[in-house]
C-alpha positions as a printed Julia matrix, in Angstrom:
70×3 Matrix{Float64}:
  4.86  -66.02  43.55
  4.16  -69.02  41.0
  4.13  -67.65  37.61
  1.69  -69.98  35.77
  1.16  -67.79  32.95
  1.38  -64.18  30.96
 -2.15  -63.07  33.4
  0.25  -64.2   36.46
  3.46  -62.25  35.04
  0.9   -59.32  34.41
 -0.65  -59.36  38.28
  2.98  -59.53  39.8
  4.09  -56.51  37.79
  1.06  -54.75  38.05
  1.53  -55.09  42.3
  5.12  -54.67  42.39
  4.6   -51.18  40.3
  1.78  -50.01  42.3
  4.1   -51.28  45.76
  7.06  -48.89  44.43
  4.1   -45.99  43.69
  4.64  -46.07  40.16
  2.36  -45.06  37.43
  2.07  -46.69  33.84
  3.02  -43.24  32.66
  5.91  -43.05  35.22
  7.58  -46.47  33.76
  6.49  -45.41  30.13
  8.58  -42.28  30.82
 11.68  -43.9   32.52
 11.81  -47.3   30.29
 10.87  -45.97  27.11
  8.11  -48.19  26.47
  4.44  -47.18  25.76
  1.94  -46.9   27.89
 -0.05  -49.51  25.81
  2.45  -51.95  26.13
  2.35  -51.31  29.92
 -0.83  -52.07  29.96
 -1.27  -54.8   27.94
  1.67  -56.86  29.33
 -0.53  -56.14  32.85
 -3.41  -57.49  31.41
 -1.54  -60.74  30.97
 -1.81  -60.16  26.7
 -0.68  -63.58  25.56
  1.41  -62.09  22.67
  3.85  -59.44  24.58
  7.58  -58.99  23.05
  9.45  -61.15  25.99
 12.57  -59.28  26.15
 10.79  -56.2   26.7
  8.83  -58.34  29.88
 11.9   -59.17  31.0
 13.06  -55.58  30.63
 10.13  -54.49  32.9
 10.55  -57.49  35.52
 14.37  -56.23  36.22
 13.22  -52.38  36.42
 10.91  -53.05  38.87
 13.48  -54.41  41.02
 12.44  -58.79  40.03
 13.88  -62.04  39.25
 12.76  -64.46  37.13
 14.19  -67.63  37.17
 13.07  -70.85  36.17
 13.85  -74.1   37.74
 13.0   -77.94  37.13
  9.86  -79.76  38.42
 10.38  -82.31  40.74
């Protein structure tokens, strides 16, 4: 998936949670993070902490990498 930006990085965590059968209260409870966060950085909120989106990405099992336009 093209991530274009933060409401594209919210949608593909959003599905890959939902795909593992996760709740926003079961990832609050295992990562430490609120549930407010959760569901703000799902929302695609333009201002999320990135490291802690990045924390998220790799606990739902994702890579983000970056690579050069052609």
């Amino acid at each position: 998936m093209k991530i274009t930006d933060s409401k594209s990085l919210g949608s593909a965590l959003r599905k890959r949670r939902k795909e593992l059968g996760y709740t926003q209260r079961d990832l609050s409870e295992f990562t430490g993070l609120s549930i407010s966060f959760l569901s703000d950085l799902e929302r695609g909120k333009k201002t999320i902490e990135l490291e802690k989106a990045l924390f998220v990405t790799s606990i739902l099992g994702l890579n983000l990498t970056l690579e050069a336009r052609s």
